[in-house]
N, C-alpha and C positions, 0 to 999 in steps of 0.2 A: 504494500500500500504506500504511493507517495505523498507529498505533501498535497497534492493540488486533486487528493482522491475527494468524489463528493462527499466520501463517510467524513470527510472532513471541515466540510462545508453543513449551513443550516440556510433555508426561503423562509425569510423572516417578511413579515410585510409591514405595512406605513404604520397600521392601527400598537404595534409592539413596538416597532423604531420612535415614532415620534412618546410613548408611553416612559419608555429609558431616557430619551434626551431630556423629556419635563422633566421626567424624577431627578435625573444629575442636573441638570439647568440649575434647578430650585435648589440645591443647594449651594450655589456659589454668593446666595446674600443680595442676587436681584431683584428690583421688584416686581412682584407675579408676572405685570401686564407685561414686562418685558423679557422675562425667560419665553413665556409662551411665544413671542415675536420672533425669539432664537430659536424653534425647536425642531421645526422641520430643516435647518440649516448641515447636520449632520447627517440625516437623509440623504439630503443632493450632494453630498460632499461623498459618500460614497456612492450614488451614483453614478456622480462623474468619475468616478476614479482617482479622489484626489484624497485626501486624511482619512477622511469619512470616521467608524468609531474605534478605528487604533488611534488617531490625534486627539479625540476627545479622551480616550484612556492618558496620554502622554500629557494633555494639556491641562488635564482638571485640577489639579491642584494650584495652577498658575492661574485661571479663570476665577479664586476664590477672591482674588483679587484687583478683578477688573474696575477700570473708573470710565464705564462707556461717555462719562458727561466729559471726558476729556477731549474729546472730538471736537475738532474748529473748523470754520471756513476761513484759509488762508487766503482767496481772492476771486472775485468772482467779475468775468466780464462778456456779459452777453449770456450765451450758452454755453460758457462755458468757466468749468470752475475748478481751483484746485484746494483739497479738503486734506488737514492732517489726521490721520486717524488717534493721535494719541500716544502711540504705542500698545497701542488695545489691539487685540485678535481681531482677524478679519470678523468670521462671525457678528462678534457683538458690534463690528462698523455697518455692516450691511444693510438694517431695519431702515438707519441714518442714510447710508446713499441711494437706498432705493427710493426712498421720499425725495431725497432732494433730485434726484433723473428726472421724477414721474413730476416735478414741479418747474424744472426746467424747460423739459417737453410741452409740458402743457402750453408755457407763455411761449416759446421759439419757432416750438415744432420738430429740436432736437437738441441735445444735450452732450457735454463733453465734461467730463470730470477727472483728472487725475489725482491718485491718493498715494500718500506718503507716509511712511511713519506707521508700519500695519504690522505685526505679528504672524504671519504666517500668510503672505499676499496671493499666493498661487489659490487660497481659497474663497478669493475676493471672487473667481470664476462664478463660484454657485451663483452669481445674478443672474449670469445670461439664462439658467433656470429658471429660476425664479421671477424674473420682471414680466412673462407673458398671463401670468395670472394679474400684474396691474395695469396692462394696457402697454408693455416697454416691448421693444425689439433692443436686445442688450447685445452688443461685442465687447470684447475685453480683452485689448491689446498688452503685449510686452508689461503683465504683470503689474500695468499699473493704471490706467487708463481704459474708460468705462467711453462707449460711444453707443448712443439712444436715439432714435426713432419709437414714435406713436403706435402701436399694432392693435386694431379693434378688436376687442373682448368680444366673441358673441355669446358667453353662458355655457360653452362645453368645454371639459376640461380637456377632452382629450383634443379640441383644438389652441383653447387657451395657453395649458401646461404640459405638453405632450408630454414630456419627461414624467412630471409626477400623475397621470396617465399610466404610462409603461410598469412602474412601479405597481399601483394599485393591482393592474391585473400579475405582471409576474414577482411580484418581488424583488427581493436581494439576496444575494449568495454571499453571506459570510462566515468567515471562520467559524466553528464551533467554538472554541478553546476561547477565542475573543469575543463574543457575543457572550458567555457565560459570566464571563469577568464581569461586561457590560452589565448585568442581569445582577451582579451581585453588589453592584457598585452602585444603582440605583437604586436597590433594597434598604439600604444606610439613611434615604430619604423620610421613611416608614416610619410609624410610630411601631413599638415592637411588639409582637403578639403579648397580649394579655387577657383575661375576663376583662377588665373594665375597657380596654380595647378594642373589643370586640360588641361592648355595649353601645359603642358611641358612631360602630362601622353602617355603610347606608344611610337610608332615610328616617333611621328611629334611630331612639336611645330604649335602652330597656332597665328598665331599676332593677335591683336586687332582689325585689319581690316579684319580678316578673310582668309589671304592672308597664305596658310600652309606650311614649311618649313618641306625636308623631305619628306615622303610618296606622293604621287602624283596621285596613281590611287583610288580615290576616287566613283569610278563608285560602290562600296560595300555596295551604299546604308549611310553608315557613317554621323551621321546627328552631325556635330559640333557646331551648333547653340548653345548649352547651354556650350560650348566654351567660345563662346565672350562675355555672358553677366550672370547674376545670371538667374538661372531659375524662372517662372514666381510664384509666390507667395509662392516663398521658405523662409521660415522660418529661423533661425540663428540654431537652434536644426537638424532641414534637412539635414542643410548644414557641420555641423561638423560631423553628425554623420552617415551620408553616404558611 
């Protein structure tokens, strides 16, 4: 069996990839509404071929300390403009220059921005992904320099956003060994199995006495018994790692 056997690969799909990037996002101390802005960015980054979730395993602990407000526009004339990213990861610049394209474009009719000062710029790529879900036709020359034209949205993704199209229906083939990692390093996000944990998980809470606070049509079969107390010869390993 070589490296590149499929037993060695997993078809992970968008609904699991973008589920792990949230869970690690959120924990680098950003605020909610903009981890979510970041989440599918790791997606397309393995799509294209580029870091994808071996650079988020390599960069996480670097990302706990990102200062996305560091971003500036260093000068802007016409349609065209050049943006320091901070010294911040592409990623967390991205949300920022797809705004400021789709705002360029809008008043010009096309847009030119070169970015400097970026952590990892080869994944500045993932626009040209990404900009056709806001109406962008994106190139992105010599690793630094974004050039934009208008493309009309008409409501289907698989004309919109081909790529994340392609995805939905086939997936992505990644490591096993490195997907697990991923899977285990998102789990850290979790609050950790417990009864009272377990009372407050979903749409209800459920008191001690069984008494449910919250959802009320219980008729769904719904068996809360292992609710109110540890389940019966559960282990302290069961229990955490559930």
């Amino acid at each position: 069996m070589t490296a590149s056997s499929p037993e060695h690969f997993l078809r992970v799909m968008p609904r699991e990839m973008r589920l792990m990037s949230e869970r690690i996002f959120s924990m680098t101390g950003q605020p909610k509404g903009f981890f979510l802005a970041v989440q599918d960015m790791v997606m397309y980054s393995q799509k294209l071929g580029l870091g994808g979730f071996a650079l988020l395993e390599k960069r996480f602990e670097s990302l706990r300390n990102a200062r996305p407000e560091k971003t500036t526009v260093l000068s802007e004339q016409g349609s065209a403009m050049r943006f320091d990213g901070g010294g911040q990861h592409a990623w967390f610049v991205l949300p920022a220059l797809i705004d400021l394209l789709g705002e360029l474009a809008a008043r010009f009719g096309e847009a030119e921005i070169t970015v400097v000062n970026v952590v990892d710029p080869d994944e500045l790529k993932i626009a040209t992904g990404l900009g056709g879900r806001t109406g962008l036709a994106v190139t992105f020359e010599d690793r630094a320099t974004f050039r934009v034209k208008p493309r009309p949205i008409i409501g289907a993704v698989k004309h919109d956003d081909p790529l994340l199209w392609d995805v939905l229906e086939n997936g992505l083939q990644i490591e096993a060994e490195l997907w697990w990692r991923i899977y285990y390093l998102a789990k850290k996000a979790l609050a950790p199995d417990s009864v009272v944990s377990r009372r407050h998980a979903g749409p209800m809470i459920v008191n001690p006495d069984g008494t449910v606070i919250g959802r009320k049509d219980n008729d769904d079969d719904t068996d809360i018994s292992f609710l109110m107390k540890p389940r019966a010869l559960e282990t302290q390993t069961e229990s955490t790692n559930s």
